[in-house]
DRENPA-644155 format. One line per 8 residues: for each residue x, y, z of C-alpha. Coordinates in steps of 0.1 Angstrom, whole numbers, plus 5000, padded with zeros to 4 digits. Example, Ala and Ser with C-alpha at 12.3 -4.5 7.8 and 13.67 -1.06 7.14 Angstrom:
BEGIN
5123,4955,5078 | 5137,4989,5071 $
This chain:
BEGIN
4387,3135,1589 | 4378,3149,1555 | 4347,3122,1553 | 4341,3134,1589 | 4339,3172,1580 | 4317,3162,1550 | 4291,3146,1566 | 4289,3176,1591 $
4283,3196,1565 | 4261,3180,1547 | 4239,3172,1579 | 4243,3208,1584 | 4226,3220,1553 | 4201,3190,1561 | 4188,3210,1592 | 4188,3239,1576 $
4164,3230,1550 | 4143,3210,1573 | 4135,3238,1593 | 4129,3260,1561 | 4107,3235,1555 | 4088,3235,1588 | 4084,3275,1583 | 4068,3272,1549 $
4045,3239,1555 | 4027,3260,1590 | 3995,3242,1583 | 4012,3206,1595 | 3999,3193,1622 | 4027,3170,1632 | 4053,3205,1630 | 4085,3198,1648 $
4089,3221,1676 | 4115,3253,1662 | 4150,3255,1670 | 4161,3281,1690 | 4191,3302,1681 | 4221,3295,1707 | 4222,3314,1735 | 4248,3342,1737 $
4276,3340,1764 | 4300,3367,1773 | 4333,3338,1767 | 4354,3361,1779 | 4377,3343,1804 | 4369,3372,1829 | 4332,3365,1827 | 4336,3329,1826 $
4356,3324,1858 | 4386,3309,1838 | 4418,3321,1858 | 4450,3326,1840 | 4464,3294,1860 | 4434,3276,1846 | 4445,3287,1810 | 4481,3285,1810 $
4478,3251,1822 | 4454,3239,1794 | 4475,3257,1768 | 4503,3240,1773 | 4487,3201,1771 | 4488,3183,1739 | 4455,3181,1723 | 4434,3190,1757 $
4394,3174,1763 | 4367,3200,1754 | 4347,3204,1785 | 4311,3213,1785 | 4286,3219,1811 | 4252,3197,1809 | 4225,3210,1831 | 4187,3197,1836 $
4169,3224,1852 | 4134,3220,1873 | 4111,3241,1855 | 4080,3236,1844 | 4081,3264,1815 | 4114,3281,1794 | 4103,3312,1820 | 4111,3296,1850 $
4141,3309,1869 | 4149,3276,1883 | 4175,3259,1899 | 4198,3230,1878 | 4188,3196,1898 | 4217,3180,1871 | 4253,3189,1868 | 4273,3171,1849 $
4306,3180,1829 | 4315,3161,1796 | 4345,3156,1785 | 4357,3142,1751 | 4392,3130,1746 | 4396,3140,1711 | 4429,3122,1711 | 4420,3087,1728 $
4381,3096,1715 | 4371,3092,1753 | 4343,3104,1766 | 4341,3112,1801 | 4309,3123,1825 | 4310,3140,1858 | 4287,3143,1881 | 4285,3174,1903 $
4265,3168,1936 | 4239,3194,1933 | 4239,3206,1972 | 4277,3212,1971 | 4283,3239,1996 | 4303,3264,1972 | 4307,3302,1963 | 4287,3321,1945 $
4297,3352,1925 | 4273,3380,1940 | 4254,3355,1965 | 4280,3341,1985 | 4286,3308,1998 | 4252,3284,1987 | 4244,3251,1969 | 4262,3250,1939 $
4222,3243,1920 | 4215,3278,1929 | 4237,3292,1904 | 4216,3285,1875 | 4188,3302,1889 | 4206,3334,1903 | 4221,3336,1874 | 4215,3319,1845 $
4240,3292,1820 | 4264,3323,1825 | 4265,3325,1866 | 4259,3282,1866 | 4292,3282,1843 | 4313,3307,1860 | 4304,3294,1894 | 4318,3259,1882 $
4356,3273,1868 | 4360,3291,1901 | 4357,3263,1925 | 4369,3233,1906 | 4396,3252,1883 | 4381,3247,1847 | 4380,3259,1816 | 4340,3253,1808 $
4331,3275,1774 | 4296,3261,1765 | 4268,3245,1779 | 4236,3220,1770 | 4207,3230,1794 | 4173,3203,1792 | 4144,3205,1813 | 4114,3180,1823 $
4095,3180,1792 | 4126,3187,1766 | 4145,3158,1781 | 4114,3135,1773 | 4108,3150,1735 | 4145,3138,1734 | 4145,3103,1750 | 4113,3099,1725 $
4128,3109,1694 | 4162,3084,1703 | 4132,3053,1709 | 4132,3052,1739 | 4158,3041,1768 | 4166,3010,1785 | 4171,3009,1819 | 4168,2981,1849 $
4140,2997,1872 | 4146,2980,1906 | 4116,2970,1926 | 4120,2994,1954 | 4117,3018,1929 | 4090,3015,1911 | 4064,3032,1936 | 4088,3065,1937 $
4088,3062,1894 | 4051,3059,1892 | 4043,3089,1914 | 4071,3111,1896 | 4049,3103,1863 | 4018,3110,1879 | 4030,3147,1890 | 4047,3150,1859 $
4009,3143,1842 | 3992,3167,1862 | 4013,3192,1853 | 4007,3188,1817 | 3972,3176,1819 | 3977,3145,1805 | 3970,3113,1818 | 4002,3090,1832 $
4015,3058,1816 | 4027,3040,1848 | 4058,3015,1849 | 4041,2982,1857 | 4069,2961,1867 | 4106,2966,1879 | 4134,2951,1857 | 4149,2960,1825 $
4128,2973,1803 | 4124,3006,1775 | 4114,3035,1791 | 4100,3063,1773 | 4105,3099,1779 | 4085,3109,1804 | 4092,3074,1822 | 4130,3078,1821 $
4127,3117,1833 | 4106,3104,1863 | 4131,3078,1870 | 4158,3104,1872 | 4141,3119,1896 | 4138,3093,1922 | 4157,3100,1952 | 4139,3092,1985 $
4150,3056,1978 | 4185,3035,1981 | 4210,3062,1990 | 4193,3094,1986 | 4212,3122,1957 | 4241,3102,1958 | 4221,3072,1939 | 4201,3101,1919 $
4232,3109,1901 | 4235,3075,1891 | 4206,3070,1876 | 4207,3104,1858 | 4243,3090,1842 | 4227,3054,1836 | 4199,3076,1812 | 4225,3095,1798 $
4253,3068,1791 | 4223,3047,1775 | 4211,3076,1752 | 4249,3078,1743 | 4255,3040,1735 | 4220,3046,1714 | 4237,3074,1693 | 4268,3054,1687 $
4255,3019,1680 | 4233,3036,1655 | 4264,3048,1638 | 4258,3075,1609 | 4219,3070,1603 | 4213,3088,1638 | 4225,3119,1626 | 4188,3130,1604 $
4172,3122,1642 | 4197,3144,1662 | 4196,3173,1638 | 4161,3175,1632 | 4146,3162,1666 | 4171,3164,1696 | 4189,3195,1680 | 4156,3215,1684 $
4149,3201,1723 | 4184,3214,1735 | 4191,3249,1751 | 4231,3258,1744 | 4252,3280,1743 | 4270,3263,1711 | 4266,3266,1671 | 4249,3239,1651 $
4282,3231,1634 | 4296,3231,1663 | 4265,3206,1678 | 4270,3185,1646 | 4310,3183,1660 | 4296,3171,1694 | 4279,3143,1681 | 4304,3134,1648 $
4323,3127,1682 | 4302,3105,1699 | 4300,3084,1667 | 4337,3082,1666 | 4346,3073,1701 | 4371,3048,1698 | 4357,3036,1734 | 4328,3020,1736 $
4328,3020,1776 | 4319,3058,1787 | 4335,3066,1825 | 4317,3081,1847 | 4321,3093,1879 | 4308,3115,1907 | 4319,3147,1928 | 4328,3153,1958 $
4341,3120,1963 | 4330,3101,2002 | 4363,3106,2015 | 4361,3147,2007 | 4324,3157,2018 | 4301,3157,2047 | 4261,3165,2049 | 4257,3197,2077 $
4230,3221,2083 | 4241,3254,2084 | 4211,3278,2092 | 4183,3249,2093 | 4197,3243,2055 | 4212,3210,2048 | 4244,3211,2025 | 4272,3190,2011 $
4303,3204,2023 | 4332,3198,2008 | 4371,3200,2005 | 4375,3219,1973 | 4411,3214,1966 | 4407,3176,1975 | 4375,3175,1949 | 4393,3192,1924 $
4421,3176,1924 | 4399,3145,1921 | 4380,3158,1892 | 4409,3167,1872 | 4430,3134,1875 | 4398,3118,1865 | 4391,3143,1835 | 4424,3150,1825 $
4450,3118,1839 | 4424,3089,1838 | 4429,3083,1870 | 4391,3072,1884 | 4381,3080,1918 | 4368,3056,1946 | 4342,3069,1964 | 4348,3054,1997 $
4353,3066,2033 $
């Protein structure tokens, strides 16, 4: 633990002077972009959406998982208010050094504070990391405190600065991938590096972010999801099987791509303890399960209803009882 909190510190200083450095050497022309200062929550339990159930319960486990929100929002610049087409809570086990990944189905017919009953995706924009949090402890009983937020662009810097990400591309694919890249470029001007053939293969950035993206193939958001974990789970495995020498990259290249709510000790913390998972394997799951949702349109607007009690349930035997879910009918 002591080598653990040393290296955290020292990586700490590390990215303190590197971006000391970037502010004094402005005449580079290959300057990192700047880190932003974490975003301020009110972490009150009130403005959170943590009920006193919620806390009581988690109080009184031994050594309980620290839960944090992951969102991937569709913007196109940080000024967008837009709405988070990835939800994910991870977990880490600090006792069994787990880590666990939860997919929330981004049409999930829930309430939101002030708005009402919509898809849970439209918290984020409504309302921001703040709303998007809260709107996750009230319907699935947690006790989220912090968040990472990435969008198109950000997400690729990252995937870039980690080499790259190997993923199996299937051929039915490959047409949605290309044309993903090709909007992708004429958003930014730039010209598109197209995926010429399915199979596995190392993705860059902008490739991988397209390939998230794909859902008009195989079965529609439910397969999205997966491929968003696949990316993520693969960037994690990176970070791990590169032990101790990842930790310049992350501080001084994915550090500065994130949006959260968190320190940078406490960001050094997160990935000291993705290093030391004793588990290679990272579970993964997704939520509402088969058996506890159904598609309906409810005002010409299709949404994934869902039996909230059953789902939650669900997640927290899978987050906090290992207990994975089948998702079958």
């Amino acid at each position: 633990m002591k080598q653990a909190l040393g290296i955290i510190c020292a990586l700490t200083l590390f990215w303190f002077s590197t971006n000391a450095q970037d502010t004094l050497s402005s005449n580079s022309t290959s300057k990192p972009h700047a880190v932003s200062a974490p975003v301020v929550l009110n972490k009150t339990p009130e403005a959170l959406g943590i009920s006193n159930k919620v806390r009581q319960s988690v109080e009184a486990m031994m050594n309980p998982p620290v839960n944090i929100a992951l969102f991937g929002v569709d913007r196109r610049n940080p000024e967008d208010q837009s709405n988070s087409d990835v939800i994910m809570v991870i977990s880490i086990d600090q006792k069994n050094g787990q880590l666990k990944m939860s997919s929330i189905m981004r049409d999930t017919y829930v309430k939101i504070e002030g708005k009402g009953m919509d898809k849970i995706n439209a918290a984020f924009a409504i309302g921001g990391p703040q709303l998007a949090i809260k709107t996750i402890n009230q319907n699935f009983d947690m006790d989220i405190k912090d968040y990472l937020n990435v969008d198109f662009y950000s997400a690729a810097r990252i995937i870039d600065a980690l080499g790259g990400v190997t993923i199996d591309v299937k051929p039915t694919e490959l047409t949605y991938l290309n044309n993903y890249l090709d909007e992708l470029a004429n958003i930014g001007n730039t010209s598109a590096e197209h995926v010429l053939n399915s199979g596995f293969q190392k993705l860059t950035g902008k490739q991988a972010v397209a390939y998230t993206r794909i859902r008009y193939v195989g079965n529609g958001d439910y397969e999205r999801t997966e491929r968003q974990r696949s990316v993520l789970v693969a960037l994690f495995n990176q970070i791990k099987n590169a032990g101790q020498s990842m930790f310049p990259v992350f501080a001084a290249q994915v550090l500065p791509n994130l949006e959260t709510s968190m320190n940078n000790m406490a960001m050094l913390t997160f990935a000291s303890n993705i290093l030391g998972s004793k588990n290679k394997a990272i579970d993964q799951a997704r939520f509402p399960l088969d058996s506890q949702s159904l598609g309906k349109r409810i005002n010409n607007v299709w949404y994934l209803t869902a039996d909230l009690k059953s789902t939650t349930n669900a997640l927290h035997n899978f987050i906090y009882k290992n207990i994975k879910p089948v998702n079958k009918k």
